[in-house]
C-alpha positions as CSV (number, residue, x, y, z in Angstrom):
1,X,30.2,19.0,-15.7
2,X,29.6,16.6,-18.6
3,X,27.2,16.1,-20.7
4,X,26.0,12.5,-18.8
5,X,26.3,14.5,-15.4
6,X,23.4,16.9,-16.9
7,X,21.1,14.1,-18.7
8,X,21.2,12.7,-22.0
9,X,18.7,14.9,-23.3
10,X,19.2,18.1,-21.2
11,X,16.9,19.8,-18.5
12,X,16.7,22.8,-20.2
13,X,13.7,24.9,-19.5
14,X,12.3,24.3,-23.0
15,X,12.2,20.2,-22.0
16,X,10.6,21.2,-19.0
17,X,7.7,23.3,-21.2
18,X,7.6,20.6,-23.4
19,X,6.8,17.8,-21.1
20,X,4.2,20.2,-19.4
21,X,2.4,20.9,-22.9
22,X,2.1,17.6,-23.3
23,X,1.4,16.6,-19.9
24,X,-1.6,19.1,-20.1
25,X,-2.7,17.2,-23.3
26,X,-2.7,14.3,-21.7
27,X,-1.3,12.3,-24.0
28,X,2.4,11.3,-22.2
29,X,3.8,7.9,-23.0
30,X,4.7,6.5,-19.5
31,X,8.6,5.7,-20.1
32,X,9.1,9.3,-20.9
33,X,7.4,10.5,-17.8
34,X,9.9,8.3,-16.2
35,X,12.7,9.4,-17.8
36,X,11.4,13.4,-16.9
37,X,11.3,12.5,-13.1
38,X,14.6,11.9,-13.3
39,X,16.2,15.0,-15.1
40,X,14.1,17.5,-15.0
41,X,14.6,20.3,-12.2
42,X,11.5,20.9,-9.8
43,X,11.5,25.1,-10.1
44,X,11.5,24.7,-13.8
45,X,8.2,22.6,-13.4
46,X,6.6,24.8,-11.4
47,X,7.3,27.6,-13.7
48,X,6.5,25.9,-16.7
49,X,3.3,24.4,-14.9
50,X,2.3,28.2,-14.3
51,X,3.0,29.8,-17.5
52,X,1.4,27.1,-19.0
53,X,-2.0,27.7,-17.1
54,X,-1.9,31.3,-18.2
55,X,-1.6,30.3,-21.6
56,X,-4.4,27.8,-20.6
57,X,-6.4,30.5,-19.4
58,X,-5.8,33.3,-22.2
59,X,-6.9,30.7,-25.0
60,X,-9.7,29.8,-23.3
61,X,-10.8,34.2,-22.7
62,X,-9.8,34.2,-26.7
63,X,-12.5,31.3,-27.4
64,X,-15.1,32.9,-24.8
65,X,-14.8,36.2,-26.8
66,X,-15.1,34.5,-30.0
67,X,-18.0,32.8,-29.3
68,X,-19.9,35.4,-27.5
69,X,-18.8,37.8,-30.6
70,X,-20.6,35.8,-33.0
């Protein structure tokens, strides 16, 4: 398969975290959520979308502790 066959820019799983970090930021410029519909793979979404909510939820423990600590 080429290159254009897979995407211009790949749907590797690290695109996939990418968009999802910055899809949970919130901050996602609309033509390159248009461009991730179209080449990024579902599973890798959904996996990136969970580890990405444990990460969520282990910074926000971290913070809890901290605060509580002080």
């Amino acid at each position: 398969m080429t290159q254009e066959g897979r995407g211009a820019r790949g749907s590797s799983f690290w695109a996939t975290a990418k968009a999802v970090a910055w899809s949970f930021l919130g901050i996602r410029r609309g033509k390159d959520f248009q461009d991730d519909i179209g080449r990024l793979k579902p599973y890798h979404l959904i996996a990136a979308g969970i580890i990405g909510v444990f990460i969520f939820i282990g910074i926000l423990m971290l913070a809890v502790k901290f605060a509580v600590s002080t």
